[in-house]
Every structure is written in C-alpha cells, then in structure tokens.
C-alpha positions as CSV (number, residue, x, y, z in Angstrom):
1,X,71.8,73.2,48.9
2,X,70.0,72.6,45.1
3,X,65.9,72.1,45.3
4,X,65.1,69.6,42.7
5,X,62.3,70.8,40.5
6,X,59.8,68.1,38.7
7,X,57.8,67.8,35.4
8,X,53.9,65.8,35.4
9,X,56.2,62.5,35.0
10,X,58.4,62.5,37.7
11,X,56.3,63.6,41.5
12,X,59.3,63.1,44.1
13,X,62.4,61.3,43.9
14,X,64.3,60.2,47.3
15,X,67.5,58.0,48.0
16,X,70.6,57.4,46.1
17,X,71.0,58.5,42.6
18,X,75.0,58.5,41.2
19,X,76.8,60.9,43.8
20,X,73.8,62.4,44.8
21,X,71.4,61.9,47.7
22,X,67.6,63.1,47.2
23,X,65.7,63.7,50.3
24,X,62.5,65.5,51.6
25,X,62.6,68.3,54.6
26,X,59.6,71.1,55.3
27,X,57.5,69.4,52.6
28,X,60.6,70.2,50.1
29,X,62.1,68.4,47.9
30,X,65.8,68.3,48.4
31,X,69.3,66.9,47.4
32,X,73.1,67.2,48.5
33,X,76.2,65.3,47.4
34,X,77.2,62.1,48.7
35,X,79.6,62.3,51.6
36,X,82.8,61.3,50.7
37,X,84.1,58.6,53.2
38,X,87.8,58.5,53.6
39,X,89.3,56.2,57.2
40,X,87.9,53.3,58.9
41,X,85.8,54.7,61.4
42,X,86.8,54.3,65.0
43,X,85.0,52.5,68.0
44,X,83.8,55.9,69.3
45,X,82.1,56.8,66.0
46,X,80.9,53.1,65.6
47,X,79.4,53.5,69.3
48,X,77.7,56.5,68.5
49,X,76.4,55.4,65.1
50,X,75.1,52.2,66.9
51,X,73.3,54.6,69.5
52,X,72.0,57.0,66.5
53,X,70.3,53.6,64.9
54,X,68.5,52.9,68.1
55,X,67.2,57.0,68.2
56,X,65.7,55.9,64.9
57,X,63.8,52.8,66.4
58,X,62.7,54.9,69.2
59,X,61.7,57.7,67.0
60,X,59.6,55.2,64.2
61,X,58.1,53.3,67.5
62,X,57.4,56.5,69.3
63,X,55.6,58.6,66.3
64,X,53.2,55.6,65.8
65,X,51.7,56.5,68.7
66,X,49.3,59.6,68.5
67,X,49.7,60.6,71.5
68,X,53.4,61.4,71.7
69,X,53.6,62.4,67.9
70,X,51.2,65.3,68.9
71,X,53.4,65.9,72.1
72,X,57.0,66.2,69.8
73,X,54.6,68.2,67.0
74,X,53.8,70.9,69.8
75,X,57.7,71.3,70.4
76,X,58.0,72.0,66.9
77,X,59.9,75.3,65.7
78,X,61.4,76.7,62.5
79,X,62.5,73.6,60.6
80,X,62.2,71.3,62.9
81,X,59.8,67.7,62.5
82,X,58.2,65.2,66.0
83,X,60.7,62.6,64.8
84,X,63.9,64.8,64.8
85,X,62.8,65.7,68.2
86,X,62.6,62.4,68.9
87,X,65.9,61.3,67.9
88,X,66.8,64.3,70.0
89,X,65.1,63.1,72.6
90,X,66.5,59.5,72.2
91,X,70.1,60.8,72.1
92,X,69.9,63.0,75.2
93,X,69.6,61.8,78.6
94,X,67.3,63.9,81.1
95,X,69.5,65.8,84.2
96,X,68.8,65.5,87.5
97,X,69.5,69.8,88.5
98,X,69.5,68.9,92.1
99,X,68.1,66.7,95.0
100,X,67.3,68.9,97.6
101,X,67.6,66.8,101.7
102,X,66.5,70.0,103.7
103,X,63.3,68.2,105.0
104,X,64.9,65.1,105.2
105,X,65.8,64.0,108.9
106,X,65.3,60.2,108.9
107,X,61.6,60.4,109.7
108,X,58.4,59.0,107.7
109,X,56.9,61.6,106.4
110,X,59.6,63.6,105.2
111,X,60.6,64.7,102.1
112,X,63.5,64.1,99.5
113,X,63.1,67.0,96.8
114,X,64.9,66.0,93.0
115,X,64.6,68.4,90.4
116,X,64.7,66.5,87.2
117,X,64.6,68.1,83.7
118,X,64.9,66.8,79.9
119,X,64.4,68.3,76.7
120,X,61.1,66.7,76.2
121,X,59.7,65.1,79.5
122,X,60.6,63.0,82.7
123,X,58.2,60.4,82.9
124,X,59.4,59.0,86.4
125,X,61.8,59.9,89.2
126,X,62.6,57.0,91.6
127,X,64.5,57.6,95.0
128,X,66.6,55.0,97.0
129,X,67.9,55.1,100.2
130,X,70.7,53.1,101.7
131,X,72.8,52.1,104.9
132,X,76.6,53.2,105.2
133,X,77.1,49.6,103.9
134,X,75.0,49.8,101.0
135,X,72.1,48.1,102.5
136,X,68.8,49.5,101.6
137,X,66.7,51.2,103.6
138,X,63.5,52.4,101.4
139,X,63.1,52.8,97.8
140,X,60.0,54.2,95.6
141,X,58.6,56.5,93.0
142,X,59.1,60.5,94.0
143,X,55.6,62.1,92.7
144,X,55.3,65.2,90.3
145,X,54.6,68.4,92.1
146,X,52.1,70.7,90.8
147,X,54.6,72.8,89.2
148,X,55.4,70.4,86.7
149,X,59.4,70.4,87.0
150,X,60.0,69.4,90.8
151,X,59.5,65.7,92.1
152,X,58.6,65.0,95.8
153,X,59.4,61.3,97.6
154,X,57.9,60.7,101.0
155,X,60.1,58.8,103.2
156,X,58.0,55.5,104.5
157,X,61.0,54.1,106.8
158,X,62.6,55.8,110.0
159,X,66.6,56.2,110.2
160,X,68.3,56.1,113.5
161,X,70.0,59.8,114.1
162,X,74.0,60.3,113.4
163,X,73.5,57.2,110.8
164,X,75.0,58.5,107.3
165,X,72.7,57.2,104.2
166,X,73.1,57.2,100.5
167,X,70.4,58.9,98.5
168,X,70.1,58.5,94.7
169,X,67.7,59.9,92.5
170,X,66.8,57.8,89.2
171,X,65.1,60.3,86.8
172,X,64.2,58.4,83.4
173,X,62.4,59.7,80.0
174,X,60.4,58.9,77.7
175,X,62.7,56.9,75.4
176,X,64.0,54.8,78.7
177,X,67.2,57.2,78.9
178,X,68.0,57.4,82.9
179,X,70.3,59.7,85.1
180,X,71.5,59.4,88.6
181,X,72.5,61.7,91.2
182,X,73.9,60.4,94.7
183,X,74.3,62.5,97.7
184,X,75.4,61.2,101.6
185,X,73.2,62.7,104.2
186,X,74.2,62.1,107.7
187,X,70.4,62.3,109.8
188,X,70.9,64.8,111.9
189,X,69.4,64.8,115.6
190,X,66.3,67.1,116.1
191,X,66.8,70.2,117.5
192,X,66.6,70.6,121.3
C-alpha cells in the first residue's frame, strides 16, 4: 500500500482523487486504488451493505459518547481504532453459549442459568417462560452474576409438575443486536 508524503503546502489529503482513494489509518496517511466495480450487485450484498451503513450510525452515535468510546479504546490492539470495534460490534450479534434448567423445577425461587457472550458486552439477558400452548407463564430480566459472563433469572411463578414449558433466553448488546435460545423443560416432580 503507497504512504503519501506531504510538503508545508499540502497537511493531509483524504477522499477521491482520479483512481485513487486517500485515507487516514494509525495516524497515517494512506492511499489505495479505486476498486474497480464490474456486475450489479445482488440482494445479498445490497442487504449486507444496507446493514454495514447502519454499523456506521451506530459506530458515529456510539463514540460520541465518552463513556463507550473509552470502553471500545480499551479493546484496542495492533491496528485496531473504538469505531472499527464498533462496527464490529454492530455487525455481530452476541451468542447465547447455553441456558442451563438444572435448578429449574417449576418453583419460585429457582433458577434459569443463560450464559451469554459477545465480542464487546451483553447489556441485558431477558428470560420467558411459556405454557405447552404458548401461553406465558412469567417473563423478566436474568441478573449478571458476579463473574461477569453468567446471567441468573429467578422464577416468580409456580408450574404445576409433568407440565412441559418453553424457555427462551433474549440476550441483547450494546448496539440493540439480540439472540435467542429456546429449550422445552418438562417440570419434573420432586424427589420422594
């Protein structure tokens, strides 16, 4: 890739120039050729262009704020910058590893255990519990455990034993990006 080097007249240059793009990375000054576009682009690279535009947003909205452009700084390493983390960030959904329904026996109380990562941070897990028919039973906000990684939900509602329900975990980041995991959990009868 050719640096660009400047006199005392010119500072920086960025943008379009001929066939030539000027640009700045790592507090360099930098230029590459203009890519040469040759089809009509198709709806899946439209879709994801229209998804990298919105990244963008979310990045310029998101580095205004102090706060979370110190947060994406910290992540920083080698050549990376907070707002190509937070494209990143934008682009990728967090993952729900695994909802774990050991403690969970129907009973208030109990707990419904989500693990929930993402490449920067999960801002909120919520957990929703439903009938055989879809009805809902309880749904709320899981709280962070002191570990940092694990989420914890305490169930408010009791479930009649032998009654199969639906339990989905909603984890969401900090760009609004959300995933779901569903398991069935038949409520087992306590041990005589």
């Amino acid at each position: 890739m050719p640096k660009v080097k400047y006199n005392k007249f010119v500072e920086s240059i960025s943008g379009q120039v001929g066939g030539m793009i000027f640009y700045q990375a790592d507090g360099q000054n930098l230029s590459r050729a203009m890519p040469q576009i040759t089809a009509e682009r198709t709806a899946e690279q439209q879709a994801n262009s229209s998804r990298f535009g919105a990244a963008q947003q979310y990045a310029a909205k998101a580095l205004a704020d102090p706060t979370i452009k110190a947060a994406y700084k910290a992540l920083c390493r080698g050549h990376q910058n907070p707002r190509n983390l937070a494209i990143r960030d934008a682009m990728r959904p967090p993952v729900v590893e695994s909802m774990n329904l050991e403690g969970y026996a129907g009973k208030p109380g109990q707990l419904v255990r989500v693990k929930a990562t993402d490449d920067f941070r999960v801002v909120e897990v919520k957990v929703t519990i439903r009938g055989p028919q879809g009805e809902l039973i309880e749904e709320g906000l899981a709280e962070l455990t002191a570990d940092g990684t694990d989420w914890s939900y305490e169930a408010k509602v009791e479930v009649p034993a032998g009654q199969a329900v639906s339990v989905t975990a909603v984890a969401k980041d900090t760009p609004g990006n959300t995933t779901q995991c569903q398991r069935w959990h038949l409520v087992a009868a306590p041990a005589a």
